[in-house]
Biopython code that builds the backbone (N, CA, C, O; Angstrom):
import numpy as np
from Bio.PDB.StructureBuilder import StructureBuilder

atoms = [
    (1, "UNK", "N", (0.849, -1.172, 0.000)),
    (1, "UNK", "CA", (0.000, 0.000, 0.000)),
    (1, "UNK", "C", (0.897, 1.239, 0.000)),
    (1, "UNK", "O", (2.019, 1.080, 0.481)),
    (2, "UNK", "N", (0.524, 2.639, -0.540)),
    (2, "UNK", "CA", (1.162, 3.462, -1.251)),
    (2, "UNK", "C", (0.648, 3.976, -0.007)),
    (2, "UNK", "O", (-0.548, 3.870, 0.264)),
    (3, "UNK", "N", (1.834, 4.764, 1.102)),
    (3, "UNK", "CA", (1.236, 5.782, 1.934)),
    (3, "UNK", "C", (1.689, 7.272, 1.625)),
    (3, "UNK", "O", (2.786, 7.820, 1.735)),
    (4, "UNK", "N", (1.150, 7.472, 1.440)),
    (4, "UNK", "CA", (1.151, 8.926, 1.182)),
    (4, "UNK", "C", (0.885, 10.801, 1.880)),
    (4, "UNK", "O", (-0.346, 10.784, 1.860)),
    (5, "UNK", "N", (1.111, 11.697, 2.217)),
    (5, "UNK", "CA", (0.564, 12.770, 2.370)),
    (5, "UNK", "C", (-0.434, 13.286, 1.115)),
    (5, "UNK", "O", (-0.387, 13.174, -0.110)),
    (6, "UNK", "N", (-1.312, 13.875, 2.019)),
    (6, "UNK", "CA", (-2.750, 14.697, 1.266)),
    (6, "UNK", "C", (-2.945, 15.517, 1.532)),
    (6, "UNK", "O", (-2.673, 15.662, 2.723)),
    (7, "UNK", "N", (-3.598, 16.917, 0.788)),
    (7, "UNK", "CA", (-3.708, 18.121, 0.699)),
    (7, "UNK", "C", (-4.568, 17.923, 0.807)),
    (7, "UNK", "O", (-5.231, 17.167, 0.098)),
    (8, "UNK", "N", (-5.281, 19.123, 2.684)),
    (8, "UNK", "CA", (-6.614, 18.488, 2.785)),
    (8, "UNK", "C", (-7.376, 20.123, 2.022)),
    (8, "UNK", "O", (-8.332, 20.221, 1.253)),
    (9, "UNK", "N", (-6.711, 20.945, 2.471)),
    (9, "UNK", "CA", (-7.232, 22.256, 1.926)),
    (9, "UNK", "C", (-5.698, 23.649, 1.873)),
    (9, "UNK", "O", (-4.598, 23.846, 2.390)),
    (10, "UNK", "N", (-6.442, 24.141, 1.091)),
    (10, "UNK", "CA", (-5.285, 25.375, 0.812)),
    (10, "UNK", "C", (-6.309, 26.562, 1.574)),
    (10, "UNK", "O", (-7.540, 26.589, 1.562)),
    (11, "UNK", "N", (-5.333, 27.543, 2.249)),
    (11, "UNK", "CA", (-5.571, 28.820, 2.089)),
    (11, "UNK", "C", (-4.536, 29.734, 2.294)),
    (11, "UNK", "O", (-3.886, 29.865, 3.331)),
    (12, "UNK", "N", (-4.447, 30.203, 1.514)),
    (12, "UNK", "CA", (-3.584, 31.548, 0.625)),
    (12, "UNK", "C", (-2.460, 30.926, 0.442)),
    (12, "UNK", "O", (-2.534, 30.447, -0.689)),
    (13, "UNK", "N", (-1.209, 30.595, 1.029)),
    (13, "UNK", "CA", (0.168, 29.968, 0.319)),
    (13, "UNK", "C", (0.475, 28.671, 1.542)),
    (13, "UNK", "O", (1.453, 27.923, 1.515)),
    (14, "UNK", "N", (-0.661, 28.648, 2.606)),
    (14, "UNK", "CA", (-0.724, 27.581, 3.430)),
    (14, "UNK", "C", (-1.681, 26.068, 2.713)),
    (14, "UNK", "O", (-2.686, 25.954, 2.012)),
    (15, "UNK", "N", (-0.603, 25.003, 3.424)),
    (15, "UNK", "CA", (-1.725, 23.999, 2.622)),
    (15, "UNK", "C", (-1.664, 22.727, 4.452)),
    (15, "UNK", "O", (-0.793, 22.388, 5.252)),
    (16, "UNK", "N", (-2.876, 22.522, 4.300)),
    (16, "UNK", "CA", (-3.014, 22.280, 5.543)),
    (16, "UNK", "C", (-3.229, 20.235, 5.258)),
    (16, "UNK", "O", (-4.202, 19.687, 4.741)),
    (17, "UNK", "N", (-2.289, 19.733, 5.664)),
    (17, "UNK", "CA", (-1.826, 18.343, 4.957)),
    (17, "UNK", "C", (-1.941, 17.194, 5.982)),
    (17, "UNK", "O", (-1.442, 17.339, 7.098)),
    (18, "UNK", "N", (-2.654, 15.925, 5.602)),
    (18, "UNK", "CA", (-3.130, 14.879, 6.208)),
    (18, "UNK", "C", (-1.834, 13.820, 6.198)),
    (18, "UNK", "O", (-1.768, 12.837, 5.461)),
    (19, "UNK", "N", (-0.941, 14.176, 7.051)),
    (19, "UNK", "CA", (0.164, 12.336, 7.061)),
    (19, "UNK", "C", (-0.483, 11.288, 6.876)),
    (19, "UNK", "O", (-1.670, 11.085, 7.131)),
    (20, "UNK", "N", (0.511, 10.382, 6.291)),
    (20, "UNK", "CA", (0.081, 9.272, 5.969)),
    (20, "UNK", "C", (-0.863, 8.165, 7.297)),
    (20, "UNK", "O", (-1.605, 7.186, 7.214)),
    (21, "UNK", "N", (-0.167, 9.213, 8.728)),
    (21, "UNK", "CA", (-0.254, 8.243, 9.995)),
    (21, "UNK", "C", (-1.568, 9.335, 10.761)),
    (21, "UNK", "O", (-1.646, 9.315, 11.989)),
    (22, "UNK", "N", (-2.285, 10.005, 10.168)),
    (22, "UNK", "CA", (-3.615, 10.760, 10.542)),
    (22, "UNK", "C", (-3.300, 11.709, 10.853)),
    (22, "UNK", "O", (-4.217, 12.520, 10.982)),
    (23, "UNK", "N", (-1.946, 12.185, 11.148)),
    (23, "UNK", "CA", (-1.802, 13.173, 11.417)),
    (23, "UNK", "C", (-2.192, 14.310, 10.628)),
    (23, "UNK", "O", (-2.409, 14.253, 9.418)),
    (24, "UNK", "N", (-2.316, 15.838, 11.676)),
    (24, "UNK", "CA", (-2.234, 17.049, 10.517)),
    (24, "UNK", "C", (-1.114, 17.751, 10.357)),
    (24, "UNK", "O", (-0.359, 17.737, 11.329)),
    (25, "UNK", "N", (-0.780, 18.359, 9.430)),
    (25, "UNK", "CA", (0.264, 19.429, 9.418)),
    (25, "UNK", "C", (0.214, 20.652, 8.853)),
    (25, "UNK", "O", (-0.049, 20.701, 7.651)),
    (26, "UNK", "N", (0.438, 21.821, 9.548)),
    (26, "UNK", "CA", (0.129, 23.304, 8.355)),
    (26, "UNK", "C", (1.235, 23.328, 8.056)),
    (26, "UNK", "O", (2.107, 22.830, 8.769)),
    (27, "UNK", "N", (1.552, 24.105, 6.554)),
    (27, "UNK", "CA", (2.623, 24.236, 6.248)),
    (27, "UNK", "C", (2.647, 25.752, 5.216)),
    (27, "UNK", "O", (1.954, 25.997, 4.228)),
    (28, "UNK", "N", (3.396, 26.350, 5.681)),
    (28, "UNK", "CA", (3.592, 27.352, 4.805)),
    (28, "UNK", "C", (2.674, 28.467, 5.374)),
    (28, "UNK", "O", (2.018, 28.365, 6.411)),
    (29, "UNK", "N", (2.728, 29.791, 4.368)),
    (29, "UNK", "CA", (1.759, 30.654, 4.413)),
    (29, "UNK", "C", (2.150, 31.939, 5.174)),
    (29, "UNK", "O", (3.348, 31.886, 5.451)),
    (30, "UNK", "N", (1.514, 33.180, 5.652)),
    (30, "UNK", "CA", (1.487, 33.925, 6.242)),
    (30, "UNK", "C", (0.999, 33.552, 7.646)),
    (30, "UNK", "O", (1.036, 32.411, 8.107)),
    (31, "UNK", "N", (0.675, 34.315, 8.087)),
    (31, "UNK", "CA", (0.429, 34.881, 9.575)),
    (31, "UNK", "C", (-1.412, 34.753, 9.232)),
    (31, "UNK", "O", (-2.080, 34.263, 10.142)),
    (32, "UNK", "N", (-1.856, 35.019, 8.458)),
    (32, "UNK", "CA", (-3.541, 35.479, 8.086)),
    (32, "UNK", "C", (-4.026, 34.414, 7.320)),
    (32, "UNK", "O", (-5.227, 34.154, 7.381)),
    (33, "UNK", "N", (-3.153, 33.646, 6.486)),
    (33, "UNK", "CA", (-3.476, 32.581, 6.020)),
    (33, "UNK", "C", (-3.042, 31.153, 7.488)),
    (33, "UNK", "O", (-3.858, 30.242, 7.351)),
    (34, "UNK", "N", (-2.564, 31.008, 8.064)),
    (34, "UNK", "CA", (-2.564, 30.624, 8.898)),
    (34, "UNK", "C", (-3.269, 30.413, 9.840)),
    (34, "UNK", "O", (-3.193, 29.294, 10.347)),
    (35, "UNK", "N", (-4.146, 31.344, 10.373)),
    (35, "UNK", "CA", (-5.402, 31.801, 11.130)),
    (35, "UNK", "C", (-6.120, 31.461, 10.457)),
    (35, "UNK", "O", (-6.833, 30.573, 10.923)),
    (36, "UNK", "N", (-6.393, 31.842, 9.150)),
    (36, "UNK", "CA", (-7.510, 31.157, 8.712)),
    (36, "UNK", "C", (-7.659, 29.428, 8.537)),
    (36, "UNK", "O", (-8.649, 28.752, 8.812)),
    (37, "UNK", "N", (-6.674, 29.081, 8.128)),
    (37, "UNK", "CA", (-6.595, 27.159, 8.915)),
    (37, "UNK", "C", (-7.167, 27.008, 9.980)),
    (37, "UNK", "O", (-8.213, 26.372, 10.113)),
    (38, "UNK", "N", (-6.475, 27.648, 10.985)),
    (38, "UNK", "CA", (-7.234, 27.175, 12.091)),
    (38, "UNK", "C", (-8.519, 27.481, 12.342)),
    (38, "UNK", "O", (-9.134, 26.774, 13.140)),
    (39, "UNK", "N", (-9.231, 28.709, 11.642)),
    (39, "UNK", "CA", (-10.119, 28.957, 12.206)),
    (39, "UNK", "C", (-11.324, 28.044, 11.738)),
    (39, "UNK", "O", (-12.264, 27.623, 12.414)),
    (40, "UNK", "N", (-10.891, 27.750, 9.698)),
    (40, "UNK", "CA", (-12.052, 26.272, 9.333)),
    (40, "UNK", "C", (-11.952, 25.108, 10.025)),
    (40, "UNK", "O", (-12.928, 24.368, 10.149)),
    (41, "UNK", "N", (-10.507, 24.766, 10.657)),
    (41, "UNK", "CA", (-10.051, 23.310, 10.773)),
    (41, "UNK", "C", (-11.415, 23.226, 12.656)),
    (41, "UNK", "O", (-12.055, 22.322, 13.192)),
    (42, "UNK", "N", (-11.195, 24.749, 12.958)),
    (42, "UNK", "CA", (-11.889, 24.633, 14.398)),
    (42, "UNK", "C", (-13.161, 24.660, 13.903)),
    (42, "UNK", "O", (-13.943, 24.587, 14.851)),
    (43, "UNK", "N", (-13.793, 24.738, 12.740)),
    (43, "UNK", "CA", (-15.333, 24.881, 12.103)),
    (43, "UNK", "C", (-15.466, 23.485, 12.133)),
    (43, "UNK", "O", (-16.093, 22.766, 12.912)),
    (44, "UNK", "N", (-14.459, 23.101, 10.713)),
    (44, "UNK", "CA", (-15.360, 21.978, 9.619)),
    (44, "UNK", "C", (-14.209, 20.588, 9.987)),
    (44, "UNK", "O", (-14.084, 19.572, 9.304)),
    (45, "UNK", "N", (-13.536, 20.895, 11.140)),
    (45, "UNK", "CA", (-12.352, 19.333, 11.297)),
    (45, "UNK", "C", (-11.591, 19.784, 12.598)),
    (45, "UNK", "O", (-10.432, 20.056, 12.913)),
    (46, "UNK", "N", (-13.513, 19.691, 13.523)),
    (46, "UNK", "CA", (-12.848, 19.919, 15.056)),
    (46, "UNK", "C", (-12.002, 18.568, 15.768)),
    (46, "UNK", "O", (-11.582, 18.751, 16.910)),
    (47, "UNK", "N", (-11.791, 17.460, 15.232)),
    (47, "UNK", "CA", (-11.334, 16.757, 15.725)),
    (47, "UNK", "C", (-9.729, 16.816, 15.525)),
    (47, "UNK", "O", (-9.128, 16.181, 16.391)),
    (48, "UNK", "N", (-9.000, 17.383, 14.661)),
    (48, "UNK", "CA", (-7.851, 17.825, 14.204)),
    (48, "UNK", "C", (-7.135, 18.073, 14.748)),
    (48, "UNK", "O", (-7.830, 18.943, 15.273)),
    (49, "UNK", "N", (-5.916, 18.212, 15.404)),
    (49, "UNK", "CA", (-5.282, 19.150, 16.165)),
    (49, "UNK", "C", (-3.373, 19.324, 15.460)),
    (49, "UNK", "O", (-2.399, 18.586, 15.315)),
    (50, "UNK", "N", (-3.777, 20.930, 15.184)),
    (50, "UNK", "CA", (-3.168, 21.078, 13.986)),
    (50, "UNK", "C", (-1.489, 21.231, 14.404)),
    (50, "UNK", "O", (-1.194, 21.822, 15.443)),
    (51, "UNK", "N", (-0.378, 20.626, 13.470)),
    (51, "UNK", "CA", (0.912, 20.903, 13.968)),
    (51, "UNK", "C", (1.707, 21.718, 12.707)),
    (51, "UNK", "O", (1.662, 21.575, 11.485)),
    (52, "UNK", "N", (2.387, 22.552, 13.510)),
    (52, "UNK", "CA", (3.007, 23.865, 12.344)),
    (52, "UNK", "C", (3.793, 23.604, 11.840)),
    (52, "UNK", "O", (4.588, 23.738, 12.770)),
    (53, "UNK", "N", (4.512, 23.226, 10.873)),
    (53, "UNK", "CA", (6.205, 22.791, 10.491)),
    (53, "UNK", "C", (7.031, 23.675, 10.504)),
    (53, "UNK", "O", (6.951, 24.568, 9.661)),
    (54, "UNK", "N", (8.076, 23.674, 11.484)),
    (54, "UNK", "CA", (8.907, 24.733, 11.725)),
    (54, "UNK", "C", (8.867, 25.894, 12.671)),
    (54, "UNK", "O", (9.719, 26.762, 12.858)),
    (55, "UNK", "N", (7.601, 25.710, 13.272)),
    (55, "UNK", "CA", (7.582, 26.816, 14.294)),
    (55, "UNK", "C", (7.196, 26.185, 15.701)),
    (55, "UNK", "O", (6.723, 25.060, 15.864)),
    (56, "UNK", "N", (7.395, 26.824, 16.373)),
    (56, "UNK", "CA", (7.326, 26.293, 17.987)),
    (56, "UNK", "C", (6.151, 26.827, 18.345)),
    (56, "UNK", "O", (5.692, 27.874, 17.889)),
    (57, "UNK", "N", (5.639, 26.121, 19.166)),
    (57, "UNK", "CA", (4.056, 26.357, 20.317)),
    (57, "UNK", "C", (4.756, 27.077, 21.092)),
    (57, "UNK", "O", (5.916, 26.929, 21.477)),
    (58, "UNK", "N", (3.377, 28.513, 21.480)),
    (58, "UNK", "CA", (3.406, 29.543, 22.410)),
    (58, "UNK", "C", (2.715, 29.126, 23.752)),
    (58, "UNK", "O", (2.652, 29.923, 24.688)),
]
sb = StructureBuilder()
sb.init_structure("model")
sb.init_model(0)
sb.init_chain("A")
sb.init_seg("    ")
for serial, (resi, resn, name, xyz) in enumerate(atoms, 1):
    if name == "N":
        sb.init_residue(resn, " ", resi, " ")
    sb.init_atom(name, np.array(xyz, "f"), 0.0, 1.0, " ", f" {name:<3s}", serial, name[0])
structure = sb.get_structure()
């Protein structure tokens, strides 16, 4: 079986990506495109809990 990453949605130069192992990952983007991930992922994929690539938790 082919495991793969998936592009679950884009917004603005962020693409917010499903690991092969369920995980999520944001990647990329601004500061506003960023926020806006979280703010659908907290709408339409409250079960999610989103991890940033490259940046550290506040």
């Amino acid at each position: 079986m082919l495991r793969t990453r998936r592009v679950v949605a884009l917004f603005g130069q962020a693409r917010l990506m499903r690991e092969a192992d369920g995980r999520f990952q944001l990647e990329g983007g601004n500061r506003h495109d960023r926020l806006a991930a979280i703010e659908w992922s907290s709408m339409f994929l409250p079960e999610a809990v989103l991890a940033q690539r490259g940046r550290m938790s506040r």
